[in-house]
C-alpha positions in Angstrom: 14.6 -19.5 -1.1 16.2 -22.7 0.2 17.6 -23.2 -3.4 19.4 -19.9 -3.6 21.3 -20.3 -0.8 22.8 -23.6 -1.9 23.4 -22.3 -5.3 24.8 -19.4 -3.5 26.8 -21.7 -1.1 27.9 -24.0 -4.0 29.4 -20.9 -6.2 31.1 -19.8 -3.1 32.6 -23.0 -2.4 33.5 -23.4 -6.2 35.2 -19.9 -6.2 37.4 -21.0 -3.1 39.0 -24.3 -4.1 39.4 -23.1 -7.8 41.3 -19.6 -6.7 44.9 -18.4 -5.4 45.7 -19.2 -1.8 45.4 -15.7 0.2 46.6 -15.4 3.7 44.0 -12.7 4.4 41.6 -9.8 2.5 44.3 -7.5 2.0 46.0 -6.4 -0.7 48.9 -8.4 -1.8 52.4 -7.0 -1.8 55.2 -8.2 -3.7 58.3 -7.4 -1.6 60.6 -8.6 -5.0 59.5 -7.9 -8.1 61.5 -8.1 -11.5 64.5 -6.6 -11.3 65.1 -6.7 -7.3 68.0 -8.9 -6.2 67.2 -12.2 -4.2 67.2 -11.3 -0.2 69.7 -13.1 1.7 68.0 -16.9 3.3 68.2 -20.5 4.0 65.9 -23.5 3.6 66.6 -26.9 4.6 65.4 -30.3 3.0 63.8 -33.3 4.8 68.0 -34.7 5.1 68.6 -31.7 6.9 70.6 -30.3 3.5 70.7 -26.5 3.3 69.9 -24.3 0.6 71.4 -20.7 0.2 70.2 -18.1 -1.7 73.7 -17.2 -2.3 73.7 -20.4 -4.7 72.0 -18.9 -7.6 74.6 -16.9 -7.8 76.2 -18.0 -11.4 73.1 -20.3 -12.1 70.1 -19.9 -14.3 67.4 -20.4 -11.9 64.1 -21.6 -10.8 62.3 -20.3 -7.9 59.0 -21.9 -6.7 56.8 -21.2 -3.3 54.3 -23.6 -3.4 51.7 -25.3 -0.9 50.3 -28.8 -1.0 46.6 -27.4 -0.4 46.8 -24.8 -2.8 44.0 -25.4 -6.5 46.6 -23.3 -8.3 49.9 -24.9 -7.0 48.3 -28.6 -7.9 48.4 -27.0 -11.4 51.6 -25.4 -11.3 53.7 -28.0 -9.4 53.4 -30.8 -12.9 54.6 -28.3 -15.4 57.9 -27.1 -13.0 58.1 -31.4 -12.7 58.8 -31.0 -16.2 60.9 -28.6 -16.5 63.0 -30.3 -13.7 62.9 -33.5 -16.0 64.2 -31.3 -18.8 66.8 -29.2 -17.3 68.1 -31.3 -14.1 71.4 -32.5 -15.8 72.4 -28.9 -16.9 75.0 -27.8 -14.1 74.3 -24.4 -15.0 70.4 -25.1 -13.8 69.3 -24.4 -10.4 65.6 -25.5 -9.2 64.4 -24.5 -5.8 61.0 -25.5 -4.9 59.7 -24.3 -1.3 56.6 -25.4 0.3 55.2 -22.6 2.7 53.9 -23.3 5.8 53.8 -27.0 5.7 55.3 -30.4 7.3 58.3 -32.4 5.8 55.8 -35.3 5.9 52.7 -33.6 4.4 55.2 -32.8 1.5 56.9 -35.6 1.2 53.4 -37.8 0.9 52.6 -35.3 -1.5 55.8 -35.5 -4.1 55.2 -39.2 -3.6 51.1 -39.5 -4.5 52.2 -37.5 -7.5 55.6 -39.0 -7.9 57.5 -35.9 -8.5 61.2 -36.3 -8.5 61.9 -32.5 -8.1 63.9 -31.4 -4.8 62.0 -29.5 -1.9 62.8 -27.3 0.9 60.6 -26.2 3.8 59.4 -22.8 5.0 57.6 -24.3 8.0 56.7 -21.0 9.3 56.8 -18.8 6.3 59.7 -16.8 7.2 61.3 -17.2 3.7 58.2 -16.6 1.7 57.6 -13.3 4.1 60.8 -11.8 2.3 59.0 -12.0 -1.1 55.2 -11.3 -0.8 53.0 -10.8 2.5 50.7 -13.2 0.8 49.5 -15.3 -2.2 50.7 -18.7 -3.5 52.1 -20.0 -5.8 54.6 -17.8 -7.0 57.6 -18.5 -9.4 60.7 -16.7 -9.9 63.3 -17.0 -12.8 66.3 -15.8 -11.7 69.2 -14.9 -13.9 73.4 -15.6 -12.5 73.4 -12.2 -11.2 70.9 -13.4 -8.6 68.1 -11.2 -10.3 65.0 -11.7 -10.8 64.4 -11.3 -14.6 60.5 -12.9 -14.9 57.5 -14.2 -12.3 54.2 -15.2 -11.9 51.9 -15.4 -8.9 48.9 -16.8 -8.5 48.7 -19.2 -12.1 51.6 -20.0 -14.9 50.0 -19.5 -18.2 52.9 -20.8 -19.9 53.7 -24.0 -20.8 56.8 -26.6 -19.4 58.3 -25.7 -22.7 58.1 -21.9 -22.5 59.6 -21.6 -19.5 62.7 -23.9 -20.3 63.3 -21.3 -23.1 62.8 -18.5 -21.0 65.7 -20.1 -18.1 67.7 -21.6 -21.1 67.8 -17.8 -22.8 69.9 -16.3 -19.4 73.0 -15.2 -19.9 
């Protein structure tokens, strides 16, 4: 008896670390799907920088929520470091990753332990990401110059770095 419930204990535990960050049980809701236009917001860097959505306006871009603590981002977060590595020098190309709910310093430890070169914003509170989805990281958005959302994924990216250059590199 004492067995099962540390198998049972050790499947539950492998389930949670190896699954999609939820917020809560309930059922997730995308507030922006393909097709809808970016909502109007504002992110800052750790220099105090501001992003505006109004940007990707004219750009072929990249969206990314992300958190530090989340199985699937660790996975994700590499492959858009790629595509950063790629596509950085293309002024056409716009990349902004946000980390929900997190500290500047948490982050910033973070992008150096994996010694990612990418930019970052924060959502500190989760305001931003509350515009998109009322739960479930990571999510990534490619976003065409009309400020439209043309593809995403939530929860995993089952494409490749390469893929998704193609995908940003085909927007007209």
């Amino acid at each position: 008896m004492h067995i099962t419930k540390i198998l049972s204990f050790i499947v539950t535990m492998t389930f949670l670390l190896f699954s999609c960050i939820k917020d809560d049980e309930s059922e997730t809701i995308n507030y922006i799907n393909v097709n809808s236009q970016i909502p109007t917001f504002a992110v800052e860097d750790t220099a105090g920088n501001t992003f505006s959505s109004k940007q990707f306006i004219g750009k072929q871009s990249l969206l990314v929520f992300f958190g530090t603590y989340c199985p699937d981002c660790k996975q994700v977060l590499p492959v858009i470091e790629e595509v950063w590595k790629e596509l950085k020098d293309d002024p056409r190309f716009l990349l902004v990753t946000i980390s929900r709910k997190e500290t500047a310093e948490v982050v910033s430890n973070y992008w150096k332990e994996n010694q990612f070169t990418m930019p970052f914003y924060l959502d500190t509170r989760g305001e931003v990401f509350s515009l998109f989805a009322n739960n479930t990281i990571p999510r990534i958005y490619i976003i065409n110059p009309d400020n439209e959302v043309v593809w995403m994924a939530v929860e995993s990216l089952d494409i490749s770095a390469k893929e998704l250059i193609q995908k940003i590199k085909g927007l007209k």
